[in-house]
N, C-alpha and C positions, 0 to 999 in steps of 0.2 A: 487634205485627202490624198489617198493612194488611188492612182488612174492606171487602169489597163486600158491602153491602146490597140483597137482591133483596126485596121483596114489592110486590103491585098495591096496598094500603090506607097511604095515606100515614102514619096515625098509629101503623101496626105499625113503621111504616119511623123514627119519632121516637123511640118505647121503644125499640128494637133500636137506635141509635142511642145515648141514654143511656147504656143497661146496658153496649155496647161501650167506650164513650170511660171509665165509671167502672173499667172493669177496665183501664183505662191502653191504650189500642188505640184506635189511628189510624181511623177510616172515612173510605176512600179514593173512596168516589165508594158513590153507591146509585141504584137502577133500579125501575121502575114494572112490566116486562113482560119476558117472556120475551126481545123481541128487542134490546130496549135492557139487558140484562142482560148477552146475550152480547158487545155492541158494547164495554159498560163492560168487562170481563173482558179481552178481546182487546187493551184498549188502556190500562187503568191495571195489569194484570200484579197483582192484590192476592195477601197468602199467605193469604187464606182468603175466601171467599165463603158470606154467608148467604142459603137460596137458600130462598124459600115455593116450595111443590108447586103447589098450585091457584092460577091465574091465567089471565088472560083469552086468547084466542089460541094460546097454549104451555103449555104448565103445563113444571113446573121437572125434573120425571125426565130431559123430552127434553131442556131447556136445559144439565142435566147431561150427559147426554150429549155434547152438541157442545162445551160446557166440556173435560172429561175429551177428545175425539179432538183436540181445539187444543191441550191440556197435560194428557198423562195422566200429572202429578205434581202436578195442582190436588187443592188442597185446600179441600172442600164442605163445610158444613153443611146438612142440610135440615130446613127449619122447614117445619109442619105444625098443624094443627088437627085433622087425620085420625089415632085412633088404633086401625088395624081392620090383623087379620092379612094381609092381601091389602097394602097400603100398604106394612107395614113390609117385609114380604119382596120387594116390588120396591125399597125404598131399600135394604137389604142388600146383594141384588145388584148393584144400579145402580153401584158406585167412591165411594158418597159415605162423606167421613170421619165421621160422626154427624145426630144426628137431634135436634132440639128440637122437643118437642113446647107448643102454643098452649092453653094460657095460660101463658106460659112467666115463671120467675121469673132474679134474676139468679144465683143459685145453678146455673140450669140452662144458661147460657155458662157460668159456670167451669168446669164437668166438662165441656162439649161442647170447651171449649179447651183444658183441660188434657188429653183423652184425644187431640186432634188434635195437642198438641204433644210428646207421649211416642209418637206411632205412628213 
């Protein structure tokens, strides 16, 4: 698969980076912010994006959003360090294909990708 990397903290964006490439998967471009997340999305077409919630300016529900009304057959991950009932049930609703939660192991992309590649 081709992975867009979203997070504001560049060294979340190096592990995430890592742990993708050792599961054999391409990272097709990564993004600092909400708006250069969408810009990457719109124009390298990746099949999956991982997408942090809190970030500077946007935070990533909305960036999903306007992901999903650009391709609502994108396929999201949302990565989080938030783990409270209120968060999870707006990602639920939100279209996004799963959730990693921070401190995240690489045990915890296999199941995020293998549950996005069986949906």
């Amino acid at each position: 698969m081709r992975v867009l990397i979203v997070d504001d903290n560049s060294g979340t964006r190096e592990m995430m980076r890592i742990i993708v490439e050792k599961l054999g998967h391409h990272v097709a471009g990564e993004a600092e912010d909400g708006d250069a997340a969408l810009q990457a999305f719109l124009n390298l077409r990746p099949d999956l994006v991982l997408l942090d919630i809190i970030m500077p300016a946007k935070s990533g529900l909305l960036v999903l959003t306007e992901i999903l009304e650009a391709d609502p057959a994108a396929k999201v991950i949302m990565v989080t360090a938030v783990d409270q009932d209120e968060v999870n049930a707006k990602i639920a609703a939100s279209g996004a294909a799963g959730t990693i939660f921070k401190p995240f192991s690489k045990e915890d992309f296999e199941k995020a990708f293998k549950a996005v590649e069986n949906r």
